[in-house]
C-alpha positions as CSV (number, residue, x, y, z in Angstrom):
1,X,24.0,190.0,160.3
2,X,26.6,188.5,162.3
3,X,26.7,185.0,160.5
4,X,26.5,186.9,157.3
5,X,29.2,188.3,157.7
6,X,31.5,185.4,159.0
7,X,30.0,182.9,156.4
8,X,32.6,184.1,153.7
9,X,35.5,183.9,155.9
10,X,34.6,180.6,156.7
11,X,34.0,179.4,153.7
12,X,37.3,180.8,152.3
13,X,38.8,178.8,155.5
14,X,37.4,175.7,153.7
15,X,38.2,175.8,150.7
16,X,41.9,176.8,151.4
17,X,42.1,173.8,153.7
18,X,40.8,171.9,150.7
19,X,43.4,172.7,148.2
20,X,46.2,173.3,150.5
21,X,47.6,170.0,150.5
22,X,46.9,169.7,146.2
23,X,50.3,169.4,144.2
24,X,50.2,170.7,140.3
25,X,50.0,167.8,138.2
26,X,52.0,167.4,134.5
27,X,49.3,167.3,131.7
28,X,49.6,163.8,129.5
29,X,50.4,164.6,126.7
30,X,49.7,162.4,123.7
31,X,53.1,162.8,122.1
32,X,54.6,162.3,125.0
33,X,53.3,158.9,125.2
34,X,54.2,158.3,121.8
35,X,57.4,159.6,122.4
36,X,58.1,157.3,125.3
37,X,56.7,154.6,123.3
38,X,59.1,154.8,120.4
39,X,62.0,154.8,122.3
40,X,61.1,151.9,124.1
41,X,60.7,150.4,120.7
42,X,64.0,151.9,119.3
43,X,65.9,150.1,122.5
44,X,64.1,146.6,121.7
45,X,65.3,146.9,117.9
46,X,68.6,147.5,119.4
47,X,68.8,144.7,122.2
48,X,67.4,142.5,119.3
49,X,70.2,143.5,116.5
50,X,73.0,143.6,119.6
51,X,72.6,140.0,120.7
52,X,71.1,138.1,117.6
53,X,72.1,140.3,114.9
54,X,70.5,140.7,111.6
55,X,69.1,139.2,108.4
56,X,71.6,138.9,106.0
57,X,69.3,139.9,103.4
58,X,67.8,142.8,105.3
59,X,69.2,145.6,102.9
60,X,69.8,143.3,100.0
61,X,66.6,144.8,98.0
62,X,65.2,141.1,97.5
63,X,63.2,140.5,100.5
64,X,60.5,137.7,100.3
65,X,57.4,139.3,99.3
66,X,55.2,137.4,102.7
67,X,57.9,138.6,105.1
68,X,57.6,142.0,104.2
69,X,53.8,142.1,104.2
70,X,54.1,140.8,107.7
71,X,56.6,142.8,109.1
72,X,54.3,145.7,107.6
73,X,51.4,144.1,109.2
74,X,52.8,143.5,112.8
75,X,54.4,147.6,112.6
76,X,50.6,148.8,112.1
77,X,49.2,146.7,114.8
78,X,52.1,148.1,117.5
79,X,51.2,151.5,116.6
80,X,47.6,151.3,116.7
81,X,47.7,149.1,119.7
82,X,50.0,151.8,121.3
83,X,47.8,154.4,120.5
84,X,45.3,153.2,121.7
85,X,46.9,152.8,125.1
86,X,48.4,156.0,125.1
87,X,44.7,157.6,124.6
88,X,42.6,155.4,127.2
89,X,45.5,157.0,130.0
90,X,42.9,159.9,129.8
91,X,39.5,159.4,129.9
92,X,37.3,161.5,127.7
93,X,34.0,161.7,126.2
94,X,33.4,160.8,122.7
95,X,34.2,157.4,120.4
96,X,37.4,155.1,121.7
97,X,40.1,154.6,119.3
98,X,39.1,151.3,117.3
99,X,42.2,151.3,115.0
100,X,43.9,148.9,116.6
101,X,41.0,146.5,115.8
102,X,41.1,146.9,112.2
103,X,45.1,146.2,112.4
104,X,44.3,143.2,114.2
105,X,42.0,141.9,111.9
106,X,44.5,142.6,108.9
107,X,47.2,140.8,110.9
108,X,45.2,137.9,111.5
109,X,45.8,137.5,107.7
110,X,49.3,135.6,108.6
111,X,47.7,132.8,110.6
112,X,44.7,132.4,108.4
113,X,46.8,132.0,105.8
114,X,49.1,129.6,107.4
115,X,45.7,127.4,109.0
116,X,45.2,127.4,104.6
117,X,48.3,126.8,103.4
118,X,48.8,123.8,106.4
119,X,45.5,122.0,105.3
120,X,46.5,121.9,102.0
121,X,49.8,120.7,103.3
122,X,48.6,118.1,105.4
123,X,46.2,116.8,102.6
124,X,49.2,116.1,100.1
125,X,51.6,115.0,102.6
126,X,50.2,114.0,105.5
127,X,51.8,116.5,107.6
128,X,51.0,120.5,109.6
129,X,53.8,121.7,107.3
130,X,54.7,123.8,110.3
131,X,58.3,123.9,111.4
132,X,59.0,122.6,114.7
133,X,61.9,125.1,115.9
134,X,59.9,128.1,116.2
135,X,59.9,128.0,119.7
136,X,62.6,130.2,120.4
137,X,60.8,133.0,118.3
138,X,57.7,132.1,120.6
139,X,59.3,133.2,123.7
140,X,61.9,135.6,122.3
141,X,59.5,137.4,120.9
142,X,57.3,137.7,124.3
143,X,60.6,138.3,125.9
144,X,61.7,141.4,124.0
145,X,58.0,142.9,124.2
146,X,58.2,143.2,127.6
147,X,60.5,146.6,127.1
148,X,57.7,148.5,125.3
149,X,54.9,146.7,127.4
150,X,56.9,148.2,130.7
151,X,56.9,151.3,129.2
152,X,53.1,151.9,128.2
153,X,52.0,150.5,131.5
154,X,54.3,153.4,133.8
155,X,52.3,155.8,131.2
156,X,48.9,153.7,132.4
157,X,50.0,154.5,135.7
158,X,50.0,158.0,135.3
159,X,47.0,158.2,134.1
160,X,43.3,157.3,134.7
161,X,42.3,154.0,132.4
162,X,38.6,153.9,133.1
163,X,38.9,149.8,131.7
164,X,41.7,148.3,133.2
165,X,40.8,144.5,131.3
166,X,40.9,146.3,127.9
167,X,43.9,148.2,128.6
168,X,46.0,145.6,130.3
169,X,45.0,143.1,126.2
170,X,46.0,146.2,124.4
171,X,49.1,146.6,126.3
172,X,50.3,143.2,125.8
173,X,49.3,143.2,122.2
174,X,51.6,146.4,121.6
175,X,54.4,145.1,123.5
176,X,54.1,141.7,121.6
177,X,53.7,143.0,118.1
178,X,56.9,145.6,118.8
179,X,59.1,142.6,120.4
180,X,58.3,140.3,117.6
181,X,58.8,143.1,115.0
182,X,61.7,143.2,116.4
183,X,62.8,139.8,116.4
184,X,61.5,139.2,112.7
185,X,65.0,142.0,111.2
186,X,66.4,139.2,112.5
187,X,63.8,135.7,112.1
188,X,66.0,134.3,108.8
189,X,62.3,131.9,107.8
190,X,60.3,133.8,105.2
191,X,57.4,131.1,104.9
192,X,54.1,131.9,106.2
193,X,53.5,128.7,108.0
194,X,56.4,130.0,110.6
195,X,55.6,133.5,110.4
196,X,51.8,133.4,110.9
197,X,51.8,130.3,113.3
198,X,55.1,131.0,115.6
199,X,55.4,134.9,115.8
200,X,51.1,135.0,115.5
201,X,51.6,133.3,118.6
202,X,54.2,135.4,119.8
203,X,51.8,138.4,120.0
204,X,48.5,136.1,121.2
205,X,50.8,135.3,124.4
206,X,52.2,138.8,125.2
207,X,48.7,139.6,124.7
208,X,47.4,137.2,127.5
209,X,50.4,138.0,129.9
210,X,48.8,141.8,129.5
211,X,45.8,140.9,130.3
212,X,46.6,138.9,133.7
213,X,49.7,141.2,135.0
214,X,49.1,145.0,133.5
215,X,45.2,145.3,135.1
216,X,46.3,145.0,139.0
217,X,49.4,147.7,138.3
218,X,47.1,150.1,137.0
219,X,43.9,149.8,139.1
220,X,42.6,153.2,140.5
């Protein structure tokens, strides 16, 4: 009777020593995340515009029909690839979000279409047909990604990925396709050999640097 009784006690001992030193933690919310996301977006377009400016033609109403089908393109891939980083912060049960691989494989339209339009080039001329100064949209692109990149993996962080690989890719990719979105209100070449080949590119390598720095910062 005497352990009986002194079992509850105890056991209330135990648990309260459990939970006495647990802190209350701030649900993740989704649109938070999306929230954070978009701002870190909306400060890119603004760092872009601030130190390179703008098309000319930007509001002019006679925009090149290729550059706005990519600049379409590359705004659906960041999303998806941002929502889909912003959902595998908390694990659940159930399908992952595959939208970003469907805007991926609509985006890889661009550099299909420039390999295409480059063979055909090189067979008449002799030449890629690929402009050689795209380098600074290469790395300005990557450069200007890193903002939202940043920002999505601090939201990583406060969460629990359960594939730190796949998240640290995804990252990257929607960091690269927002910096290069970005970059392209302000990219004045409208061909699709530049566009596919130099700011594809652009996304492909924010994508990489994701995948080798994000993983290690978010590890659990």
């Amino acid at each position: 009777m005497t352990n009986d009784t002194q079992n509850p006690p105890i056991a209330s001992a135990l648990i309260d020593g459990l939970v006495a030193d647990l802190n209350p933690v701030r649900p993740m919310r989704f649109a938070n995340g999306m929230l954070l996301t978009g701002a870190a977006a909306l400060l890119t377009i603004f760092v872009s515009a601030r130190t390179l400016g703008l098309r000319s033609d930007l509001f002019s109403g006679y925009l090149n029909p290729v550059y706005v089908m990519s600049l379409g393109l590359t705004l659906l891939l960041a999303i998806a690839a941002s929502v889909a980083v912003i959902q595998m912060s908390r694990p659940h049960v159930g399908n992952s979000p595959s939208g970003w691989g469907w805007a991926a494989a609509m985006a890889a339209v661009l550099p299909i279409g420039t390999l295409v339009t480059s063979a055909q080039f090189y067979a008449n001329t002799g030449t890629a047909g690929v402009d050689g100064e795209g380098g600074h949209c290469l790395y300005t692109g990557v450069l200007l990604g890193t903002m939202s990149a940043a920002a999505l993996t601090l939201w990583l962080r406060r969460g629990a990925p359960t594939s730190p690989t796949r998240a640290g890719w995804l990252t990257g990719l929607a960091g690269g396709s927002i910096g290069i979105f970005a970059l392209a209100l302000y990219c004045p070449y409208d061909d699709i050999g530049h566009i596919g080949f130099w700011h594809g590119l652009s996304v492909v390598g924010s994508a990489l640097l994701g995948r080798l720095i994000v993983p290690p910062l978010i590890r659990w």
